[in-house]
KOLPAKE-510797 format. One record per residue (C-alpha): residue in three letters; x, y negated, z. Coordinates in Angstrom, 2 decimals. Example, Ala and Ser with C-alpha at 12.3 -4.5 7.8 and 13.67 -1.06 7.14 Angstrom:
2
SITE mardo u v w
SITE ALA 12.30 4.50 7.80 .
SITE SER 13.67 1.06 7.14 .
! end
This chain:
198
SITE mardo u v w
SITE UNK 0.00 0.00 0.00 .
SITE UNK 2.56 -2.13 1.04 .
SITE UNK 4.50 -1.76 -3.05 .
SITE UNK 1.35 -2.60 -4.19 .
SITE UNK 0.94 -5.55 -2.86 .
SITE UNK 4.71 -7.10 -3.34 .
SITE UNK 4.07 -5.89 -7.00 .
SITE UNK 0.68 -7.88 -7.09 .
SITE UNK 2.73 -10.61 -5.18 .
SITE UNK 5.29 -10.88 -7.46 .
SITE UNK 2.65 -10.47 -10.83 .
SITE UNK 0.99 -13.37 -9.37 .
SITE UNK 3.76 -15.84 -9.01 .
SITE UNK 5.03 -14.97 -12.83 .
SITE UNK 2.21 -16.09 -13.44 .
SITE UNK 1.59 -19.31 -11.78 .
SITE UNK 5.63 -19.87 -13.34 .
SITE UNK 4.65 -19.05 -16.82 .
SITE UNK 1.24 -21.23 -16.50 .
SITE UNK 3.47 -24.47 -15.00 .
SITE UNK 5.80 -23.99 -17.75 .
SITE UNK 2.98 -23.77 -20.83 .
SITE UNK 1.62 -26.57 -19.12 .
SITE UNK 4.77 -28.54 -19.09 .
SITE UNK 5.22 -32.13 -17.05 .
SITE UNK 3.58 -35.10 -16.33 .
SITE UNK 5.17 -37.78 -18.41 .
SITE UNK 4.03 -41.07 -19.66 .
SITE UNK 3.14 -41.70 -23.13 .
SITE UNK 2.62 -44.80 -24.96 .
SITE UNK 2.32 -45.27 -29.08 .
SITE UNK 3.20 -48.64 -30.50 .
SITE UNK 1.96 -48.89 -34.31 .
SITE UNK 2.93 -51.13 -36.97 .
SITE UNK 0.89 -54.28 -36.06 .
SITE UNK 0.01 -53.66 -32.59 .
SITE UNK -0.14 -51.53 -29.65 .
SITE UNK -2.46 -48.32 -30.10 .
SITE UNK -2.18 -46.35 -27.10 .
SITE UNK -1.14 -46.58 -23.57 .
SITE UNK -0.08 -50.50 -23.42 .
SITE UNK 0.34 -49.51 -19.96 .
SITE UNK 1.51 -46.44 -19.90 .
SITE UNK -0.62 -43.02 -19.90 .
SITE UNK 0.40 -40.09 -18.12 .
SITE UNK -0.54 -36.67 -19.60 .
SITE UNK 1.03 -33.15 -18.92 .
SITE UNK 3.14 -31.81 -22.30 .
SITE UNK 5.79 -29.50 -22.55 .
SITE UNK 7.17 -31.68 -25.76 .
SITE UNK 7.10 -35.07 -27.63 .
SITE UNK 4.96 -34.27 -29.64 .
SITE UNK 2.17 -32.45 -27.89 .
SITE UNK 2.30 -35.76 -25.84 .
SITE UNK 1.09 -37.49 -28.93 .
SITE UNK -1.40 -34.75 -29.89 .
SITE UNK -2.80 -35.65 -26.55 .
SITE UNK -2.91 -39.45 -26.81 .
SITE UNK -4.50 -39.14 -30.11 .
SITE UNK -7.24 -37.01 -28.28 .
SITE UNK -7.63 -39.81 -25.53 .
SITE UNK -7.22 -42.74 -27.46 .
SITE UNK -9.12 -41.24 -30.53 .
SITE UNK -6.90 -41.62 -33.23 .
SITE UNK -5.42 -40.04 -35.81 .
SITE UNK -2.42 -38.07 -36.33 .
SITE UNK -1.24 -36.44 -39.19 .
SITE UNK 1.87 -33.78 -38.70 .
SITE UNK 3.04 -32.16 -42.09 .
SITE UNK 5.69 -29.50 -42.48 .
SITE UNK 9.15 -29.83 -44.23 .
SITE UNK 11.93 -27.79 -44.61 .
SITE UNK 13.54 -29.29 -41.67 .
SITE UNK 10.29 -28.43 -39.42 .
SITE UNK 7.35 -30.20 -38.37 .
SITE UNK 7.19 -34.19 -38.68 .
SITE UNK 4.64 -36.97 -37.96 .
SITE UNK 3.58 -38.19 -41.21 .
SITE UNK 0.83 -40.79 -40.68 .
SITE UNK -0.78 -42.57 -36.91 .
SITE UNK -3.41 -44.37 -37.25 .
SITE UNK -3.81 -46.02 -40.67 .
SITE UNK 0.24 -46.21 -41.45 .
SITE UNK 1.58 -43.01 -43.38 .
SITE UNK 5.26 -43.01 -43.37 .
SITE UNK 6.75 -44.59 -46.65 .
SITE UNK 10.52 -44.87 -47.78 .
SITE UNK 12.89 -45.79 -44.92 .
SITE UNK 9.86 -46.68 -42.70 .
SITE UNK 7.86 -43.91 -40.70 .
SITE UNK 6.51 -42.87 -37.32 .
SITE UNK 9.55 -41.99 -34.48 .
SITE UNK 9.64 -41.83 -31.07 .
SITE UNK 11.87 -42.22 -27.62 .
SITE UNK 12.26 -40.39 -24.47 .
SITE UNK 13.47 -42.41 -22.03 .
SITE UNK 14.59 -45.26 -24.29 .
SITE UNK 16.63 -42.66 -26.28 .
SITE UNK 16.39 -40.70 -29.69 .
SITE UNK 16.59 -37.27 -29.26 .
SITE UNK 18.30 -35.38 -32.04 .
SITE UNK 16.30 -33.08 -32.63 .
SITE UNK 12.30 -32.90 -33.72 .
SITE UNK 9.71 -34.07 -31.42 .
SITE UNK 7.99 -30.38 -31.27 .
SITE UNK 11.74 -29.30 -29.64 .
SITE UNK 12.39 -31.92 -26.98 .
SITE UNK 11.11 -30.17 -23.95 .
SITE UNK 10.18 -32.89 -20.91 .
SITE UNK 10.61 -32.90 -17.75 .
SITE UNK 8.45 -34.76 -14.84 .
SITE UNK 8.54 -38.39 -14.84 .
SITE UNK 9.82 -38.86 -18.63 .
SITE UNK 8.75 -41.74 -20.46 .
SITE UNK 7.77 -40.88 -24.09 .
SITE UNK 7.38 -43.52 -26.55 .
SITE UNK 6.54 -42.81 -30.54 .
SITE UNK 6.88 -46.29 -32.91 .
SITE UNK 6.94 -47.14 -36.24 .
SITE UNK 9.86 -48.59 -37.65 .
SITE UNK 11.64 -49.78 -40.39 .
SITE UNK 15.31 -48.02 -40.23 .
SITE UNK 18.59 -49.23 -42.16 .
SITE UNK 21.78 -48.77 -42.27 .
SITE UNK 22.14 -49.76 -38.73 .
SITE UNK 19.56 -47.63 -37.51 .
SITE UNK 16.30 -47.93 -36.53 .
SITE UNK 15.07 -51.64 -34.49 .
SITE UNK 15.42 -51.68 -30.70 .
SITE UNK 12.82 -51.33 -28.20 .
SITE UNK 11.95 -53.05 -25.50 .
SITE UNK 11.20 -52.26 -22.02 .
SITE UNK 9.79 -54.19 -19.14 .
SITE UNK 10.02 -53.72 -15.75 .
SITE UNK 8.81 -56.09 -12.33 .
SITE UNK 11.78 -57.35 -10.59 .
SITE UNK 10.06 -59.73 -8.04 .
SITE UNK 6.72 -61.64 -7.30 .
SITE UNK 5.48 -62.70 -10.84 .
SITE UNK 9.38 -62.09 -11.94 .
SITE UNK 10.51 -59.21 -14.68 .
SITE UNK 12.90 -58.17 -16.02 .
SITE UNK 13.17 -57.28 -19.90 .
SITE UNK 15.72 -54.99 -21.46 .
SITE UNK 16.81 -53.74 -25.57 .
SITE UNK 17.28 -50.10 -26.04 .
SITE UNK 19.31 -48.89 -28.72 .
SITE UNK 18.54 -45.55 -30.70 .
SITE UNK 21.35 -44.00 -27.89 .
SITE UNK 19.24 -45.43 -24.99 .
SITE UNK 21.95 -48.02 -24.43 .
SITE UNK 20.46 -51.09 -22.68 .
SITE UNK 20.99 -54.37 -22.67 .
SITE UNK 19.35 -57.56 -21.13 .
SITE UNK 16.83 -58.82 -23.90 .
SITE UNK 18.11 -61.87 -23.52 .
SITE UNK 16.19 -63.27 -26.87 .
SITE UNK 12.80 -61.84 -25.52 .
SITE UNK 9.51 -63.91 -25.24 .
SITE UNK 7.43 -62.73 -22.57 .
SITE UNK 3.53 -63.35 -23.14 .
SITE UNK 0.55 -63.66 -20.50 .
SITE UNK -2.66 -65.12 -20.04 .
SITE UNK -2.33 -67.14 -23.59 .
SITE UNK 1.15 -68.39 -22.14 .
SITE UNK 4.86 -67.82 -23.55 .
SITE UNK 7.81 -67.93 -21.40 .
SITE UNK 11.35 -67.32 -22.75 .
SITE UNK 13.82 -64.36 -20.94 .
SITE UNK 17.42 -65.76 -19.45 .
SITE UNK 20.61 -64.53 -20.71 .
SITE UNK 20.10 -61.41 -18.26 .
SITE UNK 16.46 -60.99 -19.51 .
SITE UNK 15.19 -61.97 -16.51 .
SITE UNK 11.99 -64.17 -16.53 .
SITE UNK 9.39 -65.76 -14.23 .
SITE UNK 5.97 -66.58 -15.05 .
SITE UNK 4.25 -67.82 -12.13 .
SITE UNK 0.82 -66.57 -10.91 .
SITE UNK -0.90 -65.04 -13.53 .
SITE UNK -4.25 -62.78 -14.28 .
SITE UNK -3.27 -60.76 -17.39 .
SITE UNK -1.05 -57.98 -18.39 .
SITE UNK 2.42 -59.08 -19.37 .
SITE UNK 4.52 -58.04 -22.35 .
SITE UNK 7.67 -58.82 -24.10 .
SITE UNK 8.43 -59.29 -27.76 .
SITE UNK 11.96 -60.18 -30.04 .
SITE UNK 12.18 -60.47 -33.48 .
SITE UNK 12.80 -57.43 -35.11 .
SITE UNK 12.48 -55.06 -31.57 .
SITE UNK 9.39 -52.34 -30.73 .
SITE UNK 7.19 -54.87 -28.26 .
SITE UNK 7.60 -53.44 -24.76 .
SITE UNK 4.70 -52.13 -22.72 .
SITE UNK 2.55 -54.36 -20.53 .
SITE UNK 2.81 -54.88 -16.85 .
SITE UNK 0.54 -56.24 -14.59 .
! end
């Protein structure tokens, strides 16, 4: 009786393993299209073992489209929204401020990651920097640039926009807005705007 029960034990916790795993972690998601935000301006959490089942499931809550089409180098997101990818310009994403190298169905996530998908323009440089912003102090933030590497830098060229108001970031993209109602959020010319903060 007693091997039964360590065997049902031990049945039951593969289990409960296996179903955590399929499940995968809570991350945040947000998707930033080609004119304006489209999901998760503040970001969304959801619980996906990869990139891009996190989108799958912010196109379920947000209601919008996603197309993902097959090539020989695996599976891709072709079209959000109304934007199919065209030329050098197409639908990519971050996690944690950085590109993975490898597709978005391969990235596995762990708890607390922060998954953004943009689209973007790419040259010869690379593809344009995103921004990030974070509360540093009573009505105070902080706004930083992320390279494709996750490198950051202070945004020092940022705008910051709230309640119909503009304010300008400091050379360590630091800026102040006073007392405010709305959600705040940062933009620079030719940068992924950031996500909003309250």
């Amino acid at each position: 009786m007693a091997r039964r029960l360590i065997v049902l034990v031990t049945v039951l916790g593969l289990a409960l393993a296996l179903a955590a795993t399929a499940l995968g972690a809570t991350v945040t998601v947000r998707v930033e299209g080609k004119t304006q935000p489209i999901f998760g301006s503040v970001p969304v959490k959801v619980d996906a073992p990869n990139a891009l089942v996190a989108l799958d499931l912010a196109g379920t809550l947000g209601e919008f489209y996603v197309q993902v089409s097959q090539s020989s180098f695996g599976q891709y997101v072709s079209q959000i929204g109304r934007y199919p990818g065209a030329g050098a310009a197409g639908w990519v994403f971050k996690v944690n401020g950085a590109s993975p190298p490898v597709g978005a169905d391969q990235v596995t996530l762990e708890d607390g990651d922060e998954v953004l998908w943009y689209y973007a323009t790419f040259s010869d440089k690379g593809g344009p920097r995103t921004l990030a912003l974070k509360p540093a102090a009573a009505n105070c933030y902080t706004v930083s640039s992320f390279d494709d590497a996750g490198k950051a830098i202070a945004a020092a060229s940022a705008q910051v926009q709230v309640d119909g108001k503009r304010y300008k970031a400091g050379p360590n993209g630091r800026v102040c807005v006073g007392k405010h109602v709305g959600l705040v959020r940062a933009y620079a010319v030719g940068a992924v705007r950031s996500n909003a903060v309250k």
